[in-house]
matplotlib code that plots the C-alpha trace (Angstrom):
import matplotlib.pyplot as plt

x = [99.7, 100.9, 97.6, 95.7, 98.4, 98.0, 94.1, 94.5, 96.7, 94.2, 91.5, 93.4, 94.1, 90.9, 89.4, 92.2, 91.3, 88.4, 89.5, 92.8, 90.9, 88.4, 90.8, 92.3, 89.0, 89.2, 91.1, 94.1, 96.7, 99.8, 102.5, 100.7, 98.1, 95.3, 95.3, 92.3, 92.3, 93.2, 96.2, 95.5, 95.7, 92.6, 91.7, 88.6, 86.2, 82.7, 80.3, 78.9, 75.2, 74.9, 71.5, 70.0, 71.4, 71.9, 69.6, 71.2, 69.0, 70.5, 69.3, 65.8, 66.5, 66.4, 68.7, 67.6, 66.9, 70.2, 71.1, 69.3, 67.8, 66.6, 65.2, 63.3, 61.9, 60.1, 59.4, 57.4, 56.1, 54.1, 53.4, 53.4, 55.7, 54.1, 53.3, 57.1, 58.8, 56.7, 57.9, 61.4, 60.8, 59.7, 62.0, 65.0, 63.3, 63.1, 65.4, 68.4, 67.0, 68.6, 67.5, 69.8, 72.6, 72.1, 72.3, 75.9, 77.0, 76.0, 77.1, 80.8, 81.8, 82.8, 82.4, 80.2, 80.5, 78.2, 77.3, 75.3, 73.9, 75.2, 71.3, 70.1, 72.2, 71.9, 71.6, 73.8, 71.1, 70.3, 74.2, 73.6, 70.4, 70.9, 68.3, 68.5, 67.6, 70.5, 71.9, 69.0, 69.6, 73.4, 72.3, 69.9, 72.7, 75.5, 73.8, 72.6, 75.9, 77.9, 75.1, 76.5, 80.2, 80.3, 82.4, 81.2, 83.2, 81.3, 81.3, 80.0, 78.7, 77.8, 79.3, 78.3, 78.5, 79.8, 83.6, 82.7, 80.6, 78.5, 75.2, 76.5, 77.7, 74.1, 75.4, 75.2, 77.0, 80.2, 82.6, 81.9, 83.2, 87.1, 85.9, 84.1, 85.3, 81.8, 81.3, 84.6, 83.7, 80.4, 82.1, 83.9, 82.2, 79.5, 82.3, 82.9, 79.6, 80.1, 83.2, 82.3, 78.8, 80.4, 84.3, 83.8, 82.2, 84.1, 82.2, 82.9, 86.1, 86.7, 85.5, 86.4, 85.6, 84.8, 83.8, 85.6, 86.6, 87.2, 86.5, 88.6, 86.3, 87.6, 90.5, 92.9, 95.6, 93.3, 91.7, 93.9, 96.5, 93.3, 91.9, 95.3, 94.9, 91.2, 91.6, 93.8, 91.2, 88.7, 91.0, 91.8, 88.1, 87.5, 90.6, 89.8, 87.0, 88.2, 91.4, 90.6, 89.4, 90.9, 90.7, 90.3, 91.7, 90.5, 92.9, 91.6, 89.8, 87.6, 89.6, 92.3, 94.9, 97.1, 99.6, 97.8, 99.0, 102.5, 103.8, 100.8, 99.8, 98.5, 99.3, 95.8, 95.2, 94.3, 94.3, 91.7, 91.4, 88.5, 88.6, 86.3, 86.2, 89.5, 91.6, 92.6, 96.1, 98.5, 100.0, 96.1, 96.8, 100.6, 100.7, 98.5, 100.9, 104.2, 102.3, 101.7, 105.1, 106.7, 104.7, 104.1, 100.6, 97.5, 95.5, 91.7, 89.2, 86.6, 84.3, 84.7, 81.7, 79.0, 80.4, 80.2, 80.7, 84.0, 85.3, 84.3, 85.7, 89.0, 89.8, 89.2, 91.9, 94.1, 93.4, 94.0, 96.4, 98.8, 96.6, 94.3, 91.0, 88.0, 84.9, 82.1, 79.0, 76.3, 74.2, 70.7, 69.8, 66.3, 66.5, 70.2, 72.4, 75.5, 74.7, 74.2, 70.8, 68.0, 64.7, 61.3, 61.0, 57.1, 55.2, 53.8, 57.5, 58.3, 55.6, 57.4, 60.8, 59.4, 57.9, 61.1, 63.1, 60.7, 60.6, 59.5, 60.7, 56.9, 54.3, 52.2, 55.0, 54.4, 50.8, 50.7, 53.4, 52.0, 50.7, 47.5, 46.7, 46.6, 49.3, 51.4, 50.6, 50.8, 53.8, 55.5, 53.8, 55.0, 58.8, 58.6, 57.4, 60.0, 62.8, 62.2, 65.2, 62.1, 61.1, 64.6, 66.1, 69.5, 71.9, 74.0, 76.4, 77.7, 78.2, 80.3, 82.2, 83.1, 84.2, 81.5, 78.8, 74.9, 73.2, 69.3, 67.2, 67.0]
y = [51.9, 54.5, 55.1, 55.2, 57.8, 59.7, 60.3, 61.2, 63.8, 64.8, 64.3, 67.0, 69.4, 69.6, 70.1, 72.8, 74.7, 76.8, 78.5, 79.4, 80.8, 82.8, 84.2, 85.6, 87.5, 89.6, 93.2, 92.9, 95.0, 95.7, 98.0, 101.7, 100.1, 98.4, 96.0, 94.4, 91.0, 91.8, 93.1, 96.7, 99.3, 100.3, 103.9, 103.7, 106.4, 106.3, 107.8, 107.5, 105.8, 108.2, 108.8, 105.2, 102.5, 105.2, 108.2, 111.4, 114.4, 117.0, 115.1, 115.5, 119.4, 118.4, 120.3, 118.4, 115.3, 114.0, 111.2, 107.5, 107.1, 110.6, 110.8, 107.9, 109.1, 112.2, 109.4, 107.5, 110.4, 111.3, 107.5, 105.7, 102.6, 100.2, 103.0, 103.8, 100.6, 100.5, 103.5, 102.3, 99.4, 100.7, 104.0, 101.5, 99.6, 102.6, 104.9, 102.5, 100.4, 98.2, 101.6, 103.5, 101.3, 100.5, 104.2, 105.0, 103.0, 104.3, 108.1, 106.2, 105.5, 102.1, 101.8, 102.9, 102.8, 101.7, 103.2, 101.2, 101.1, 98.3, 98.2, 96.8, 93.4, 93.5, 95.8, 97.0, 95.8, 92.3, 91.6, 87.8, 88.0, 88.9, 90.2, 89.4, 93.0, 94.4, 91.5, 91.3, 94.5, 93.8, 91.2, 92.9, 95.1, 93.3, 91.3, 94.3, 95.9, 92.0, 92.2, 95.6, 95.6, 97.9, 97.3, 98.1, 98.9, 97.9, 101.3, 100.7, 104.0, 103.2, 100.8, 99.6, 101.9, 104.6, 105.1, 108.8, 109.7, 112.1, 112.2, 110.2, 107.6, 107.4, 106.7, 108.3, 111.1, 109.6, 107.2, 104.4, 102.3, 102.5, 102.0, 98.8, 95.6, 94.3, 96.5, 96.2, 92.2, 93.1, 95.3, 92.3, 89.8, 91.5, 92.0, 88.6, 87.6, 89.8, 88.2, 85.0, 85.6, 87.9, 85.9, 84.7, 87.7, 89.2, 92.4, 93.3, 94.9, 95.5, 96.6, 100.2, 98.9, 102.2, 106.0, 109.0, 107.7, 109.9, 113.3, 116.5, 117.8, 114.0, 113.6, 113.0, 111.9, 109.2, 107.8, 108.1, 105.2, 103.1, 103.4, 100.7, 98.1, 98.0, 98.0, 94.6, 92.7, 93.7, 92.5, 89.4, 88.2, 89.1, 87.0, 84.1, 83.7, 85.8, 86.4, 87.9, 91.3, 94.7, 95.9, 100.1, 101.5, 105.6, 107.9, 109.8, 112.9, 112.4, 110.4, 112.7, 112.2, 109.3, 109.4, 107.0, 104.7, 102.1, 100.0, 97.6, 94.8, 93.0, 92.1, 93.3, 97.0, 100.3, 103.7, 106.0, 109.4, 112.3, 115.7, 118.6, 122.4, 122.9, 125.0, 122.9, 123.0, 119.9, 120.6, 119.4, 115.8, 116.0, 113.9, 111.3, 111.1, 110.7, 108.1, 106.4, 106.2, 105.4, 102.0, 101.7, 101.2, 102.3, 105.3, 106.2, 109.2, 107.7, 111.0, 114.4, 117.0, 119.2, 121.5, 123.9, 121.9, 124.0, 122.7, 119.2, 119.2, 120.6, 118.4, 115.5, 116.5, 117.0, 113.4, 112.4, 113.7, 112.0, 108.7, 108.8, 107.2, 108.6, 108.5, 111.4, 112.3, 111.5, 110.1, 111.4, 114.1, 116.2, 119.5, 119.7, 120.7, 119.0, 115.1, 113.3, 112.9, 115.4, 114.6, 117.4, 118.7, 119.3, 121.9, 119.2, 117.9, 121.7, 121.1, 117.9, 119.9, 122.4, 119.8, 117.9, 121.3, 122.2, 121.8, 118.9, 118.3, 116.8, 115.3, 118.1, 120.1, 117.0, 117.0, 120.5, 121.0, 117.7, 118.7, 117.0, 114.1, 114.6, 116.6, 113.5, 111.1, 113.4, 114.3, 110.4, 109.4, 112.1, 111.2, 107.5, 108.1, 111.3, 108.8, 107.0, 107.5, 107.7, 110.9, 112.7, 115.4, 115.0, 117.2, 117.4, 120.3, 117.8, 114.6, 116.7, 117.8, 114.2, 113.7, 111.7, 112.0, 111.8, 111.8, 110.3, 109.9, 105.6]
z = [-122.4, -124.5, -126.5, -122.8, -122.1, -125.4, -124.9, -121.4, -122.7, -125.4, -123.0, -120.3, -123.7, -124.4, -120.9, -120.1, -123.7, -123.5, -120.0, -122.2, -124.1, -122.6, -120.3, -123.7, -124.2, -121.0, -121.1, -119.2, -118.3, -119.4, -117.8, -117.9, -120.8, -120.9, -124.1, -125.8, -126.5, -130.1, -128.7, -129.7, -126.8, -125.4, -124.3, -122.0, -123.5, -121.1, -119.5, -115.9, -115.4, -112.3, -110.5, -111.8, -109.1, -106.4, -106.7, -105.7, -104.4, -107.1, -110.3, -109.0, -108.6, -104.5, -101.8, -97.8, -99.7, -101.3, -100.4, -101.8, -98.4, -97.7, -101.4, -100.2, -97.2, -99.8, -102.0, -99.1, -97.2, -101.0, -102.5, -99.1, -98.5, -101.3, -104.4, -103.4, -103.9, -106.7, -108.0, -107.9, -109.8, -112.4, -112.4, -112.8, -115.3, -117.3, -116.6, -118.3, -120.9, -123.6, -126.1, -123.6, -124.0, -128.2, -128.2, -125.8, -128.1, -131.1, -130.3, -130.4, -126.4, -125.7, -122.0, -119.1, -115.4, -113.1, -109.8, -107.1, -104.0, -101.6, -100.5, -103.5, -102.6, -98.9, -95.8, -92.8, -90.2, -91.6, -93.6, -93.9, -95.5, -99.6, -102.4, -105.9, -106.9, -107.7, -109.6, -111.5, -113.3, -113.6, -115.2, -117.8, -118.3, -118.3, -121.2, -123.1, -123.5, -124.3, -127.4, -128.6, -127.4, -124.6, -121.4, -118.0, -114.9, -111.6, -109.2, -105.7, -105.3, -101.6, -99.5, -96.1, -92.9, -95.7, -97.0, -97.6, -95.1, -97.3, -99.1, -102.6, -100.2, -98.5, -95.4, -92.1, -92.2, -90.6, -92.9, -90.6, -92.6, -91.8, -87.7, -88.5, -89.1, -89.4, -92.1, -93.6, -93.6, -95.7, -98.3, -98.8, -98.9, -101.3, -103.7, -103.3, -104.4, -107.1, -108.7, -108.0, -110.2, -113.0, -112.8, -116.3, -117.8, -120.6, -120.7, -117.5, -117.3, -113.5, -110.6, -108.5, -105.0, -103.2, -104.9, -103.8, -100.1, -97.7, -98.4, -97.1, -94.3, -92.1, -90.2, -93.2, -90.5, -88.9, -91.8, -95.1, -93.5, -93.2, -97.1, -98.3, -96.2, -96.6, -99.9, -99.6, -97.7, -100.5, -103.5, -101.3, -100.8, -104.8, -105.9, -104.3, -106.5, -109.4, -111.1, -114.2, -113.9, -113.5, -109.8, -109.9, -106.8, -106.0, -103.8, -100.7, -100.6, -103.4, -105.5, -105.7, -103.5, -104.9, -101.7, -99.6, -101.7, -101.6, -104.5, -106.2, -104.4, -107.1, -110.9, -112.5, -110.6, -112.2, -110.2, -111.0, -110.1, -110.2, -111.1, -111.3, -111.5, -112.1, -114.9, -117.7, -117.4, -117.7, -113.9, -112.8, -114.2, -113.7, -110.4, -111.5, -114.6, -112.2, -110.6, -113.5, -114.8, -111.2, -110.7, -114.6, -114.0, -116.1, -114.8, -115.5, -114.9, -113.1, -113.3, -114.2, -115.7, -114.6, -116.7, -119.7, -123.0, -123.6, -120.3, -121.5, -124.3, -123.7, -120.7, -122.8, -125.1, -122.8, -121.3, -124.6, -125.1, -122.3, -123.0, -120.1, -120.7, -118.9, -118.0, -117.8, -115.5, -115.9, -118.6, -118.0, -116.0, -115.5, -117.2, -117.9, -120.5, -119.0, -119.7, -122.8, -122.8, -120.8, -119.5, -118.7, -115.3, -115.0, -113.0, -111.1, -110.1, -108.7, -106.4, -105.3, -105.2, -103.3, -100.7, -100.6, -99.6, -96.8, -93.5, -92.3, -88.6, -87.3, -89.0, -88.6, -91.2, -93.6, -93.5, -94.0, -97.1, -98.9, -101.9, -103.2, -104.4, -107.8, -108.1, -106.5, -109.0, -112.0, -111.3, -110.5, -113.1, -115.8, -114.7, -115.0, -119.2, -119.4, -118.5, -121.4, -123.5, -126.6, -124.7, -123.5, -125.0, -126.9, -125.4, -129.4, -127.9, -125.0, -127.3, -129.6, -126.7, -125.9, -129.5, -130.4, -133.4, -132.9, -135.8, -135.7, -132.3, -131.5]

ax = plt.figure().add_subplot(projection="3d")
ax.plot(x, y, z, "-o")
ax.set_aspect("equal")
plt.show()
């Protein structure tokens, strides 16, 4: 009896092992850190993959046409509905490659964050029905950056019926979100699906559930006491499936605005926050800091950019400087200075630009700003090889500026 008891006991050791243990190879947080399973503290140090899971009309030099869907409609009014999903496939087959990630790496960050579209798993009209797509190049990438050791942070961009209510949420103008429950239910439930697929993956440090919510042109009375609670039905639905990652909650009003929020809720959140166009000066940071030390929580900069490299650089230091990891916009951009890497903008693709921010009320205003045929396929054609990461432009000035070193093209 007491040998049967002894290798049931062995028998339960050994089965009850390896989940020890891998859950001792996720990041976890602790108090206003987040600790590496080494131990050591871990200051996040990224850059945003903006423009690749959910296009936005400015990195393709477009004003009308800036949201995903809009950019679409351009896209299809020029290529027609198959050439455009066409296109698509093979612009996100290109436009972040395993090169792309070897070489993020290489230049010295250690973690990138990933904007999506809620579309590429599923759709407001039709929410039962799900698509592989969009897992599919989580996957690819999940697995690319697990080879090199880079962490990723799941960002959805844009969630159903919209939590911003603005063009990088492509939504419909209108945060429709916070009014519906069916949507509300969908956001859910798709970061649900998430977890449950990516619960045990060890490169993937957390997820931010919802991008700059609510902006400042809304009723900040009506919809700021509604960002919290939705934000507990979110983490809910993920923990049932997943209690190992890092949940990143953003404040109101762009990310900014850190008063919608009570005491944490939950053992493994982060707070992020968002700042651009600002002086560097501590006083810009300061209440994000107070935060941070009133809930002894860790904090992170989601996004921040678009700026000169001597901006750049300086807020860095100063997020350094009080320990706040961050995390830059964008990667790739066309014909930019202020992302790490810089692809061509043709003469052919200013003809598209200049259809896109036309007119184009009636089909008479289409057919008659369309440019030609040749000029079309030139020019989509040119963009899906100038994505290549083989044929971008380094941008050396803006790597410096993030402290990190680039020394020979992948």
């Amino acid at each position: 009896m007491e040998h049967t008891y002894k290798a049931i006991s062995f028998l339960f050791l050994l089965f009850l092992t390896p989940i020890s243990a891998q859950q001792n190879q996720f990041v976890k947080v602790e108090g206003k850190k987040f600790i590496k399973p080494n131990g050591e503290t871990l200051l996040l140090k990224g850059i945003n993959l903006g423009n690749w899971l959910n296009p936005e009309g400015y990195m393709f030099h477009f004003k009308n046409a800036n949201s995903a869907r809009l950019i679409n409609d351009v896209f299809t009014e020029l290529l027609g509905p198959e050439e455009t999903k066409s296109f698509w496939r093979s612009f996100r087959e290109n436009y972040i490659t395993q090169e792309d990630i070897k070489f993020i790496k290489k230049i010295g960050l250690n973690s990138i964050r990933v904007p999506f579209n809620f579309r590429l798993f599923c759709t407001e009209e039709y929410p039962a029905i799900y698509n592989d797509e969009g897992f599919q190049y989580l996957d690819s990438l999940i697995s690319w950056c697990s080879k090199v050791g880079l962490l990723v942070i799941l960002d959805m961009h844009a969630a159903p019926g919209g939590q911003t209510g603005d063009n990088i949420d492509d939504s419909w103008g209108y945060p429709f979100l916070y009014d519906s429950e069916a949507m509300q239910n969908l956001t859910a439930e798709l970061w649900q699906k998430i977890a449950s697929r990516y619960k045990n993956e060890t490169t993937v440090l957390g997820y931010d559930l919802l991008n700059e919510p609510i902006p400042h042109f809304f009723d900040q009375n009506y919809f700021n006491p509604k960002l919290e609670p939705l934000y507990k039905k979110i983490v809910s639905a993920i923990r049932q499936v997943d209690t190992n990652h890092i949940i990143f909650l953003g404040g109101a009003q762009w990310d900014t605005n850190f008063k919608v929020f009570n005491e944490p809720f939950d053992k493994k959140l982060a707070y992020t926050f968002h700042k651009y166009w600002m002086p560097i000066q501590q006083k810009e940071i300061q209440e994000y800091i107070n935060f941070r030390d009133k809930y002894n929580v860790p904090i992170w900069l989601g996004e921040s950019g678009e700026n000169k490299d001597e901006w750049i650089s300086s807020f860095r230091e100063l997020l350094e400087k009080n320990s706040i990891g961050w995390c830059f916009w964008p990667y790739k951009k066309m014909d930019s200075q202020s992302s790490i890497v810089s692809f061509s903008r043709t003469k052919e693709w200013d003809e598209i630009i200049k259809y896109a921010n036309s007119l184009r009320n009636n089909f008479e205003a289409v057919r008659k700003n369309r440019p030609s045929n040749q000029i079309i396929k030139k020019a989509f054609n040119d963009l899906l090889e100038n994505i290549k990461l083989k044929n971008c432009k380094i941008n050396n000035s803006y790597i410096n500026a993030l402290g990190c070193k680039f020394k020979n093209h992948p």
